[in-house]
C-alpha positions as CSV (number, residue, x, y, z in Angstrom):
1,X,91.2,150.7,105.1
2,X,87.9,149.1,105.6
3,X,87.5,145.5,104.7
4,X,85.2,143.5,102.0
5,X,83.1,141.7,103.9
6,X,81.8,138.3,101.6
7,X,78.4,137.0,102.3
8,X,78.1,133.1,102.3
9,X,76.3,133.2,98.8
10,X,79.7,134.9,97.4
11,X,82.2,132.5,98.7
12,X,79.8,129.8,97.5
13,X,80.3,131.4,94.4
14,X,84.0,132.0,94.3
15,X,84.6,128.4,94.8
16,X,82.1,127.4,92.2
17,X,84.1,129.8,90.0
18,X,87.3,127.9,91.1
19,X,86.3,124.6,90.5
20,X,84.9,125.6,86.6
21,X,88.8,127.0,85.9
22,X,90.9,124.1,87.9
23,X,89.0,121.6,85.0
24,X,90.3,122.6,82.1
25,X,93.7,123.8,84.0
26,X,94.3,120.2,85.0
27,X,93.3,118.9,81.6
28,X,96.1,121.0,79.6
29,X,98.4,119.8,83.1
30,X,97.9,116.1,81.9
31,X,97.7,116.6,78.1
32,X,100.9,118.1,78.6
33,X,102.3,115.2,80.3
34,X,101.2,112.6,77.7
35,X,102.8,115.0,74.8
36,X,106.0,115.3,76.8
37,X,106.4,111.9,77.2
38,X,106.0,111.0,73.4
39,X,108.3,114.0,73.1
40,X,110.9,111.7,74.8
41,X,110.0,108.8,73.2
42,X,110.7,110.0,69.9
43,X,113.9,112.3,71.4
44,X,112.6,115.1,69.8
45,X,115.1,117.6,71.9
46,X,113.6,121.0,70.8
47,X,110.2,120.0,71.6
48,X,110.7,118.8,75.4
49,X,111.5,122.2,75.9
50,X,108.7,123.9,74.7
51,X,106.5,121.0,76.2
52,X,108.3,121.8,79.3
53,X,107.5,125.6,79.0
54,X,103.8,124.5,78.6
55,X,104.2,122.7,81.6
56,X,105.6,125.0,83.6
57,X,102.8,127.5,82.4
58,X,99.9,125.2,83.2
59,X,101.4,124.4,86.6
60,X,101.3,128.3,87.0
61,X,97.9,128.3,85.9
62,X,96.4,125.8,88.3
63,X,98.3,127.7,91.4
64,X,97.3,131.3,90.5
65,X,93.2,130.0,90.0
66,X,93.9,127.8,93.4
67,X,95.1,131.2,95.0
68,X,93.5,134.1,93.5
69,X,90.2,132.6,93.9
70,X,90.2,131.7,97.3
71,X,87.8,134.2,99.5
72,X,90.6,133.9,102.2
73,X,92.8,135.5,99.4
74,X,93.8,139.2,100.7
75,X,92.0,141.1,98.0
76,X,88.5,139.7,99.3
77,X,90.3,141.7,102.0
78,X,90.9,146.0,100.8
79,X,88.6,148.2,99.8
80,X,88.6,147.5,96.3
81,X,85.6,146.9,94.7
82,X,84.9,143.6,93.1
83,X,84.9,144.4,89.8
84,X,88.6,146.3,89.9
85,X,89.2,142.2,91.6
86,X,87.5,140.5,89.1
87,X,89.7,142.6,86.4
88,X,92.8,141.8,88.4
89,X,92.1,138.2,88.0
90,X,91.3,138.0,84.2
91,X,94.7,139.7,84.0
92,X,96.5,137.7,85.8
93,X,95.1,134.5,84.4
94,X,95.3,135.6,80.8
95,X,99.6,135.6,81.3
96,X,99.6,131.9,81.7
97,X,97.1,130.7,79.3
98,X,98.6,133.0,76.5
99,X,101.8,130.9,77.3
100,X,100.3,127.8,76.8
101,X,98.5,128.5,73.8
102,X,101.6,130.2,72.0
103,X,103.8,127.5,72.5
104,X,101.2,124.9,71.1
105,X,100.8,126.8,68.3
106,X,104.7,127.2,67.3
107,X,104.9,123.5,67.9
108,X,102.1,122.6,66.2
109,X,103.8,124.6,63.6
110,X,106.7,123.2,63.6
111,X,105.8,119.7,63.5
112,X,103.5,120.0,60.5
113,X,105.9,117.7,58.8
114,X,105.4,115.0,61.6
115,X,103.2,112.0,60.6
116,X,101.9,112.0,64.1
117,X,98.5,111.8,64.3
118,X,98.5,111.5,68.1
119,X,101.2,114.3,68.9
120,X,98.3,116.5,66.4
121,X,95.6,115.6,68.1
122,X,96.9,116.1,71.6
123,X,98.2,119.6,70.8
124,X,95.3,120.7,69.2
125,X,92.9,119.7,72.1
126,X,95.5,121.5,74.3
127,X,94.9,124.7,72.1
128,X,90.8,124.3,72.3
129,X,91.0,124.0,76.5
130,X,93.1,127.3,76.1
131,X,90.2,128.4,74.5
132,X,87.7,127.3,76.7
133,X,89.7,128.7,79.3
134,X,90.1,132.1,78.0
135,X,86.2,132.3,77.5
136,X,85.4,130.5,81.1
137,X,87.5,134.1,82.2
138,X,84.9,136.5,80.1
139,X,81.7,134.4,81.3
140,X,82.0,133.3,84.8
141,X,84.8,135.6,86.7
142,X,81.6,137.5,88.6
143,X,81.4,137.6,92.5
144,X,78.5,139.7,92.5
145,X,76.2,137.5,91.6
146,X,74.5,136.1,94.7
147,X,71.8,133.7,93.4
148,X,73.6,130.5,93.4
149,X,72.6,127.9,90.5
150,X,72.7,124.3,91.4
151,X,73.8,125.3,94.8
152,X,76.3,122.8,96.9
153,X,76.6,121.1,100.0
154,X,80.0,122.1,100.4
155,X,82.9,121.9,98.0
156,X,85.4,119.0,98.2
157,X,87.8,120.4,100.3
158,X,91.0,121.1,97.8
159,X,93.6,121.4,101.2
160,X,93.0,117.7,102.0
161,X,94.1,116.5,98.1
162,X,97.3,118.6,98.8
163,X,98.0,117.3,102.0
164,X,97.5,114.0,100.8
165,X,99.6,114.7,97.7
166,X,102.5,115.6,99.7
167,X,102.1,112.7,101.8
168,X,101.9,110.4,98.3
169,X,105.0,112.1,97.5
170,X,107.1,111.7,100.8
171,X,105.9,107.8,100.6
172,X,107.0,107.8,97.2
173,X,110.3,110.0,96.3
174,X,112.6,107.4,95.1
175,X,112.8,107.1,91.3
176,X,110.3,104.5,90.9
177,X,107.8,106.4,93.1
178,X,105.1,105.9,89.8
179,X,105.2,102.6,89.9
180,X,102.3,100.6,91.1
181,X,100.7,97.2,90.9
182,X,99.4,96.6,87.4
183,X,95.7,95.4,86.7
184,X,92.8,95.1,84.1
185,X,91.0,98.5,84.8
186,X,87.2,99.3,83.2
187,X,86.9,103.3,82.8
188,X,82.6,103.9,82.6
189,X,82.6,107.5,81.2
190,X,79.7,109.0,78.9
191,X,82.3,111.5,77.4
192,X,85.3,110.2,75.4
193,X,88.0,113.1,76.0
194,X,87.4,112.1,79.6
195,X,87.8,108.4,79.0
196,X,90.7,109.1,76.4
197,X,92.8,111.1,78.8
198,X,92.7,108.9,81.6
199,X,93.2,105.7,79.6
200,X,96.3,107.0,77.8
201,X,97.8,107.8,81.9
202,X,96.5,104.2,82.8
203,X,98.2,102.4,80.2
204,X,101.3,104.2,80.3
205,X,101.5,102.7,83.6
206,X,101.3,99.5,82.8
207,X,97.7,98.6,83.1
208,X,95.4,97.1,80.6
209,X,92.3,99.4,79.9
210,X,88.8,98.4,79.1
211,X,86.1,101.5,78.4
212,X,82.6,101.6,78.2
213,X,80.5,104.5,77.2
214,X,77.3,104.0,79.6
215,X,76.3,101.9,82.7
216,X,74.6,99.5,80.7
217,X,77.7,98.6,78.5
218,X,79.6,98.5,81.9
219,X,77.6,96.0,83.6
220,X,77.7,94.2,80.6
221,X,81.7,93.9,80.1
222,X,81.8,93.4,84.2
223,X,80.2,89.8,83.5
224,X,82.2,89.0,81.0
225,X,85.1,89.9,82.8
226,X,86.6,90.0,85.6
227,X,88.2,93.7,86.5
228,X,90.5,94.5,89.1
229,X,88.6,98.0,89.1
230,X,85.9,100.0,88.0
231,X,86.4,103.8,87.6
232,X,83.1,104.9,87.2
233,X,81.7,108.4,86.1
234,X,78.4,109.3,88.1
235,X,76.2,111.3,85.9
236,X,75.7,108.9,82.4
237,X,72.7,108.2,80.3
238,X,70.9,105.2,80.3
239,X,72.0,104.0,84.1
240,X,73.7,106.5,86.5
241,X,76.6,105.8,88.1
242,X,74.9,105.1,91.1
243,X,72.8,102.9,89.8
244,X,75.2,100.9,88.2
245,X,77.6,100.4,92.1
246,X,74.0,99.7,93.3
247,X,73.7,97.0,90.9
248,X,77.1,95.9,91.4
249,X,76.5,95.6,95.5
250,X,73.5,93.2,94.8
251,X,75.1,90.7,92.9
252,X,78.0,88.0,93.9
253,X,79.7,88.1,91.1
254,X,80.5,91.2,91.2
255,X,80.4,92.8,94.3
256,X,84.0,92.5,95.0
257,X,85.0,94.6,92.3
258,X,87.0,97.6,93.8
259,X,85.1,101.1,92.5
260,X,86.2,104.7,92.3
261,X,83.6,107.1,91.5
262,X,85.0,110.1,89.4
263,X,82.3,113.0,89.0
264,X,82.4,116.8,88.5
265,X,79.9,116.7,91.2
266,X,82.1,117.2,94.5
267,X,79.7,117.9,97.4
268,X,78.8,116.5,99.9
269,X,75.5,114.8,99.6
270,X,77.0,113.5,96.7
271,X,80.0,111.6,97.8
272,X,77.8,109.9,100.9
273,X,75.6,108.5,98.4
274,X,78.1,107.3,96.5
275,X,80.1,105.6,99.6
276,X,76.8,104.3,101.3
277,X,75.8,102.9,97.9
278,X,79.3,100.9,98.1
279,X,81.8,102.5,96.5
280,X,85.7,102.1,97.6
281,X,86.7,105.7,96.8
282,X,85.3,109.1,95.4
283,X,87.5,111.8,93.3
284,X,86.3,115.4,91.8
285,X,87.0,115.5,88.2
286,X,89.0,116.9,86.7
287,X,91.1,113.5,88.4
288,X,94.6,114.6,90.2
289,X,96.5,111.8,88.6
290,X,99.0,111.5,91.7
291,X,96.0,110.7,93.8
292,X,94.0,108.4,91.4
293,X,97.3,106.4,90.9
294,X,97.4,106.1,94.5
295,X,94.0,104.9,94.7
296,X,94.5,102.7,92.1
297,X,97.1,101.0,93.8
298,X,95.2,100.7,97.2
299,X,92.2,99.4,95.0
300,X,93.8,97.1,92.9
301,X,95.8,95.5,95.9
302,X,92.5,95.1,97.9
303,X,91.0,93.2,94.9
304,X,94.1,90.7,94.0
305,X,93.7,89.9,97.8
306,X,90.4,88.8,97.3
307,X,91.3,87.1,94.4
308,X,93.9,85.5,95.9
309,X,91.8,84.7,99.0
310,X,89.1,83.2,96.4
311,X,91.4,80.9,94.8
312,X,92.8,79.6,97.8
313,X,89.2,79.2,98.9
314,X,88.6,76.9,95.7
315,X,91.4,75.5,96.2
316,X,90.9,73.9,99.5
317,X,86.9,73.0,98.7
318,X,88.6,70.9,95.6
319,X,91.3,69.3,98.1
320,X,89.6,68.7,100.6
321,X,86.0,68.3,100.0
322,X,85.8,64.2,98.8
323,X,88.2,63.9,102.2
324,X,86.5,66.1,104.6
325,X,83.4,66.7,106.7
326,X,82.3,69.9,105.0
327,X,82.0,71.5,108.6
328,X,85.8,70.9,108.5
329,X,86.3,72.7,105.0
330,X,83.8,75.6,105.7
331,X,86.7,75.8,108.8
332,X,89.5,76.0,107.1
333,X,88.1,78.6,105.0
334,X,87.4,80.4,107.3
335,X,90.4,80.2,108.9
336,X,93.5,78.9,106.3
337,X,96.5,79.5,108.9
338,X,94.9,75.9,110.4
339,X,95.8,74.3,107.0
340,X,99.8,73.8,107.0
341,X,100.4,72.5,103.3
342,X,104.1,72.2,103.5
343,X,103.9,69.2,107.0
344,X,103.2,69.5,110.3
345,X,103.9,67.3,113.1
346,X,101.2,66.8,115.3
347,X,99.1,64.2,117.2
348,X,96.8,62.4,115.4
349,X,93.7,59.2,115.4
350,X,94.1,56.8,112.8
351,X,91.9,54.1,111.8
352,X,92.7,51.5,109.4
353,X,90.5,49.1,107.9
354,X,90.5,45.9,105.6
355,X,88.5,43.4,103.8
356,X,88.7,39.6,104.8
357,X,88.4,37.1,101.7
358,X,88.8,40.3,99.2
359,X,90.9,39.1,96.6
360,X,89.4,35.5,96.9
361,X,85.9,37.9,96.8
362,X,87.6,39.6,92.9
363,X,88.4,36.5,91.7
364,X,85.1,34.1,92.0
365,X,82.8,37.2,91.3
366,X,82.3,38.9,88.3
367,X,83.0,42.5,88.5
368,X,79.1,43.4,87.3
369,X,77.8,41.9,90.7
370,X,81.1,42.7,92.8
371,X,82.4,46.3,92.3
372,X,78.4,48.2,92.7
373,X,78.8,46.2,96.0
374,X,82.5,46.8,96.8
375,X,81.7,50.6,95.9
376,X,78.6,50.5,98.0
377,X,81.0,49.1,101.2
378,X,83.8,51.8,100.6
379,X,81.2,54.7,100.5
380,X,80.2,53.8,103.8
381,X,82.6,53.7,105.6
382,X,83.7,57.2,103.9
383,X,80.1,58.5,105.1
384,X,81.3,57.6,108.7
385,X,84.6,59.1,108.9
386,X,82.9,62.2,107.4
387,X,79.8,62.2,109.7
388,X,82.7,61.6,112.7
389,X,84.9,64.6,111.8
390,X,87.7,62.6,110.1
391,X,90.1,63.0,107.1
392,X,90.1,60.7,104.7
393,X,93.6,59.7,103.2
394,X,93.7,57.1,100.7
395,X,91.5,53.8,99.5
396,X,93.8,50.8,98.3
397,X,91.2,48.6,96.6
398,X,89.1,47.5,99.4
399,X,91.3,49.3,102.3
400,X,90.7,52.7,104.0
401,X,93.2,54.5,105.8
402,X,91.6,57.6,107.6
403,X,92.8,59.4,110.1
404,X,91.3,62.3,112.5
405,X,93.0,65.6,114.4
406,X,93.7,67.2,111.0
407,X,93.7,69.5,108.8
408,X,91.8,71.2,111.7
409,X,93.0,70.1,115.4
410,X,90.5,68.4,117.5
411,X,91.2,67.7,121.1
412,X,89.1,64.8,121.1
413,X,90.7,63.0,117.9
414,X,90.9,59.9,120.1
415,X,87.2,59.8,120.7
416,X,86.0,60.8,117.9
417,X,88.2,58.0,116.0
418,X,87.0,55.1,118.3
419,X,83.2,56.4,118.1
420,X,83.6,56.1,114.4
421,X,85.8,52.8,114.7
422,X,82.6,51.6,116.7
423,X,79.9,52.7,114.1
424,X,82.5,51.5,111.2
425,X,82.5,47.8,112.6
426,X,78.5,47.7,113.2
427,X,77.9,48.9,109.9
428,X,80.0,46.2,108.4
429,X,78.9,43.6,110.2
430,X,75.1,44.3,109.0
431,X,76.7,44.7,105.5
432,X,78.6,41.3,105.5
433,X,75.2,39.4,106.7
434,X,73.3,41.2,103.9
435,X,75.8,40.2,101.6
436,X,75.8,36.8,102.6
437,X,72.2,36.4,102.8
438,X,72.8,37.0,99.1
439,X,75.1,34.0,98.3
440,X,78.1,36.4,98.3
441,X,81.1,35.2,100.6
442,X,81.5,38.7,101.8
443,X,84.5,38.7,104.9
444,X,85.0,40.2,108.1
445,X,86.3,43.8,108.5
446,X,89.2,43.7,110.2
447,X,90.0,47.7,112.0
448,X,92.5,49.0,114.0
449,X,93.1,52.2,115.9
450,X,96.0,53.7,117.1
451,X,97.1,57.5,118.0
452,X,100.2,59.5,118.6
453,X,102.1,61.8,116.4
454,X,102.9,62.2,112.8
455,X,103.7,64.3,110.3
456,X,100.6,65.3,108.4
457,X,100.9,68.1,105.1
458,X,101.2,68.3,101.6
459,X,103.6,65.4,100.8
460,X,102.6,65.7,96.8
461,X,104.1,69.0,96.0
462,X,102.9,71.9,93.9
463,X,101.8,70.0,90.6
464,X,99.8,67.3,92.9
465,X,97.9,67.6,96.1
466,X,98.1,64.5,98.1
467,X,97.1,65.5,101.6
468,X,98.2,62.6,104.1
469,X,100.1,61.1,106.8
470,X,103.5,59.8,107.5
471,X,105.4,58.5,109.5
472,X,105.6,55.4,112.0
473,X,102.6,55.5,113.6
474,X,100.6,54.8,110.2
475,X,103.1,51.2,109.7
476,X,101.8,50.4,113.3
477,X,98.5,50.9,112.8
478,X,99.0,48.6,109.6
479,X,100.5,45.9,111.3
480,X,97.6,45.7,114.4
481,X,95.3,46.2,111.6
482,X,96.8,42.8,110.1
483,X,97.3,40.9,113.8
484,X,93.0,40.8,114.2
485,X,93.7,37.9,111.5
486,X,96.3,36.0,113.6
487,X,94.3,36.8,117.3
488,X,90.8,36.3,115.5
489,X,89.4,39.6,116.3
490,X,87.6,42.3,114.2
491,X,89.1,45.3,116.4
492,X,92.6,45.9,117.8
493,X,93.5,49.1,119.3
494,X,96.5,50.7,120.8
495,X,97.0,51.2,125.1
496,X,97.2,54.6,124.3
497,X,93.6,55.0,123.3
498,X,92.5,53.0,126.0
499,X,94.1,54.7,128.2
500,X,92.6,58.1,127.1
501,X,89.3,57.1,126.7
502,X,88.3,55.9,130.3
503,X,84.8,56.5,129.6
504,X,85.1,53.5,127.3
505,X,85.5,49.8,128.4
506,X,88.6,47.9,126.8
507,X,89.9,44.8,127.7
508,X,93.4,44.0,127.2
509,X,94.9,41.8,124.4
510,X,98.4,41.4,125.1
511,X,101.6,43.4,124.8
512,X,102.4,42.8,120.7
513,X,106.0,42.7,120.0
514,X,106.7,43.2,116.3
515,X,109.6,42.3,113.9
516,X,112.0,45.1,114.3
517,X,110.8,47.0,117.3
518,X,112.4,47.3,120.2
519,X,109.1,47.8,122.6
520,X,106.1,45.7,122.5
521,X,102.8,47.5,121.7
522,X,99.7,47.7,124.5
523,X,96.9,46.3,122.3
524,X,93.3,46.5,123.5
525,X,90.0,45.2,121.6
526,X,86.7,47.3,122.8
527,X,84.0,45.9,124.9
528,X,81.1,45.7,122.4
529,X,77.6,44.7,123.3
530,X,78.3,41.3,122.0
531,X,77.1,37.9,123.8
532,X,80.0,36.5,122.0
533,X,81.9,37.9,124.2
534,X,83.2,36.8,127.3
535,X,82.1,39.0,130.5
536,X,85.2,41.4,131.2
537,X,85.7,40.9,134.7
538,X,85.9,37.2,134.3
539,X,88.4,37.6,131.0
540,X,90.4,40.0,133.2
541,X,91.0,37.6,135.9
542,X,92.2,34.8,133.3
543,X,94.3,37.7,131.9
544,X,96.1,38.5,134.9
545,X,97.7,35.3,135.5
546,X,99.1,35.2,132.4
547,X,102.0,36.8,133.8
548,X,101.4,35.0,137.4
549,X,100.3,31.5,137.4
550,X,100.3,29.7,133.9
551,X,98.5,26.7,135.1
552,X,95.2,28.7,136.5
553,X,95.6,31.3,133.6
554,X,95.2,27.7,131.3
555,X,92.0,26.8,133.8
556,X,90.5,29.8,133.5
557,X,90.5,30.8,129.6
558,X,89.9,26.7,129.0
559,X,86.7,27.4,131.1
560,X,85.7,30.8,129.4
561,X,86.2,29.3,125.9
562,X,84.1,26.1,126.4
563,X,81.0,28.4,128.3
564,X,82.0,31.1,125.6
565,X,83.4,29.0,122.3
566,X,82.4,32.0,119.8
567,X,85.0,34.5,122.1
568,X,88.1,34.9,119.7
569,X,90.1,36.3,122.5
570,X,89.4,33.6,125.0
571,X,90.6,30.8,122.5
572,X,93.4,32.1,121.3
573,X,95.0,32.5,124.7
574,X,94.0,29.3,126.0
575,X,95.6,27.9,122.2
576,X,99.1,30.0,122.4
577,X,99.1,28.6,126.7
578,X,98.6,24.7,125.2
579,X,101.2,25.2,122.9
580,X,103.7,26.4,125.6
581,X,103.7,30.1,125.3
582,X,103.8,32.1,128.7
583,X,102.7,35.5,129.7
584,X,101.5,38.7,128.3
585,X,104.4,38.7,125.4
586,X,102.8,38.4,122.0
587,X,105.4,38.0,119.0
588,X,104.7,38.4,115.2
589,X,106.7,37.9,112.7
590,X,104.8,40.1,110.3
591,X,106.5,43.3,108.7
């Protein structure tokens, strides 16, 4: 029995043949769907089982075009000639079809007394694709044709949608395998059955539909809204689809928008320029609904994550961008895990500042002259802790609490917190002298700095973000903050920052004991290029007989206060030694 042997040309055009039946086929398929469903809705027994007939007939249909029309098919294989094949098909095809149109014409029939405009119109539109289909059979069932219009790369290849349908379905086989995240969808089709069909799928799922006729309108609705995805026909009037993801890749707005191209063109050429162009996805109309839903779900996921990664976005620029360096914010975008919301103990900087004569300042001044300047102070020393990689916490009237190693950790919070401390207490000393030079009793600032751990995080819950720190180590920094009155220095910081900072010069202040702690407190003022102040190695030798000899510790600071009277250090040791205090022990009653 000798073989047909098919040129290239002829399976070309079997599979074009193919592709013009599986259309309407899968339309009727999903037409049927929709009427059995409303069927059910309205419990309309009788009915479901002729829908279900149609069903089942349809379902034939799209198997027996899938196999008869495959050149691999064994009767591209016998001797038979082509036309006695081509026969056999129309045959074959003509049992299903017949099916389908019968029973949409008894139940058309028999629901003439239904006031169901939908049911109508589906049915009917179910009987005209019988139609089309019967006359598809009469027209285009020829293999011997061999001039090839419109010829194709190559055809989307229908074994992969199977294979990936019965993976959807092995994913999926529990009763609520159709269920799938929900979302605003925009279908761009130029033809309205099209858009109709897969609407009316869409929104029995849940979704809420949006349509446009062209890619004009689209673009259009796409900045008014925002979509969670774009189903969007290639071949339209006006703009093409192509055009339209094109234009949709160029601008910020919308670029994120998920798209799935739909198109009767399936080749290849086709589908690359659609994916190189940007698009997320590309399906051969007529649309398998088991694999658009799956794509659907895959899109819209991908596109509530961006949302989602959008807001938080906003979310932290809002929080943190009065209170932050924006390097530190363009960070934590970057990379969110770094932002712990909910508190985190970690090691910190903290700086704390205040405003000698402030309230006596309020009072004598009226607020016209005193709040631009006040205002003008604050925003400052803000600029500093920003331009030194610190977080700003809170401002109580003319205080600043600030504090550095978070949101984002920074090895070198110490250092970065004293180099700010540094500029803070420069720029406020030039301040207070302008302000003075101005008739305006303008005070010191007094700063402290002081570092170990804490607990930093979200401490105002979900209706307001308050961003700070707690815990002890923000009451000690208070109270050194508040002992530069009582020792008569601008700047008293911890031993522990000395300590880490040996590239710095500290000189010690004394070991502060506090009401209601049980361990005194190394405190440390920095060596500032200051001729008020004493030279360190002859305040360190008057230091270290505090603890040794009191009489040569009195000698010694009585001599460096009288050779350096503007020193605050050296005269309040040599005061607290007069009136009979010994050692390095400093107690304070403050709270």
């Amino acid at each position: 029995m000798k073989n047909l042997d098919l040129t290239t040309d002829q399976k070309i055009k079997i599979a074009n043949i193919k592709q013009e039946l599986l259309s309407p086929a899968e339309i009727i398929y999903s037409y049927s769907e929709l009427l059995l469903q409303n069927f059910k809705n309205k419990n309309l027994k009788d009915e479901i089982t002729d829908c279900e007939n149609i069903i089942t007939a349809s379902n034939n249909l799209m198997q027996l075009v899938s196999d008869l029309l495959n050149p691999e098919n064994k009767n591209f294989n016998s001797n038979d000639s082509l036309k006695e094949i081509e026969s056999k098909i129309r045959h074959d095809l003509r049992t299903p079809i017949n099916a389908i149109r019968g029973y949409s014409e008894i139940l058309l029939e028999d629901l003439s007394e239904l006031n169901d405009k939908q049911i109508f119109q589906d049915l009917k539109f179910i009987i005209k694709a019988s139609n089309d289909f019967l006359e598809k059979i009469g027209n285009i069932i020829d293999f011997s044709t061999t001039k090839i219009d419109n010829a194709k790369d190559t055809f989307f290849n229908k074994k992969i949608l199977k294979d990936l349908e019965k993976l959807i379905s092995s994913n999926n086989s529990d009763e609520n395998s159709n269920e799938i995240d929900t979302g605003h969808i925009l279908i761009v089709d130029d033809i309205q059955i099209n858009r109709e069909l897969v609407s009316r799928h869409l929104k029995a799922d849940g979704h809420e539909i949006s349509e446009a006729v062209d890619g004009k309108e689209a673009l259009d609705l796409m900045r008014m809204k925002n979509f969670d995805l774009i189903l969007l026909d290639v071949i339209m009037p006006n703009k093409s689809g192509i055009e339209v993801l094109i234009e949709m890749k160029n601008d910020k707005e919308l670029k994120d928008m998920p798209v799935i191209m739909m198109s009767a063109l399936d080749d290849t050429s086709s589908i690359t320029k659609c994916i190189e162009a940007g698009a997320d996805d590309y399906l051969p109309k007529p649309v398998n609904l088991k694999l658009l839903r799956a794509r659907i779900k895959s899109g819209i996921f991908k596109k509530q994550s961006i949302d989602k990664e959008k807001q938080q976005n906003k979310f932290i620029k809002e929080a943190f961008s009065k209170f932050v360096p924006e390097v530190v914010v363009n960070e934590l975008i970057k990379n969110p895990s770094q932002l712990i919301l909910g508190g985190k103990r970690q090691e910190i900087t903290i700086i704390f500042t205040d405003l000698e004569k402030f309230t006596e300042l309020i009072e004598q001044t009226e607020p016209s002259i005193v709040l631009p300047i006040l205002n003008s102070y604050l925003d400052g020393l803000c600029k500093l802790v920003l331009k030194h990689g610190g977080t700003i916490d809170k401002i109580i009237g003319d205080a600043l609490l600030a504090f550095f190693g978070a949101p984002i950790e920074n090895a070198n919070h110490c250092l970065s917190a004293m180099n700010c401390a540094l500029e803070i207490d420069d720029f406020c000393r030039k301040f207070k002298d302008e302000q003075i030079n101005k008739n305006l009793n303008f005070g010191n600032t007094r700063i402290a700095v002081h570092t170990g751990n804490a607990i930093v995080g979200n401490f105002g819950g979900e209706s307001f973000f308050d961003y700070t720190v707690q815990g002890d180590l923000v009451n000690t920094a208070s109270r050194m903050e508040q002992i530069n009155k009582k020792l008569g220095t601008r700047m008293c910081v911890s031993e522990e920052i000395s300590k880490k900072l040996t590239t710095l010069e500290f000189r010690p202040i004394g070991e502060l004991i506090f009401k209601g702690k049980s361990k005194p407190i190394g405190a440390f003022e920095p060596i500032i290029n200051d001729k008020k102040q004493a030279p360190i190695k002859e305040y360190k030798q008057a230091y270290d007989q505090l603890n040794i000899n009191k009489d040569l510790s009195i000698k010694k600071f009585k001599k460096l206060k009288d050779t350096y009277p503007d020193d605050p250090l050296c005269n309040f040791h040599y005061t607290r030694l007069r009136s009979g205090s010994y050692g390095s022990m400093i107690s304070f009653e403050n709270k």
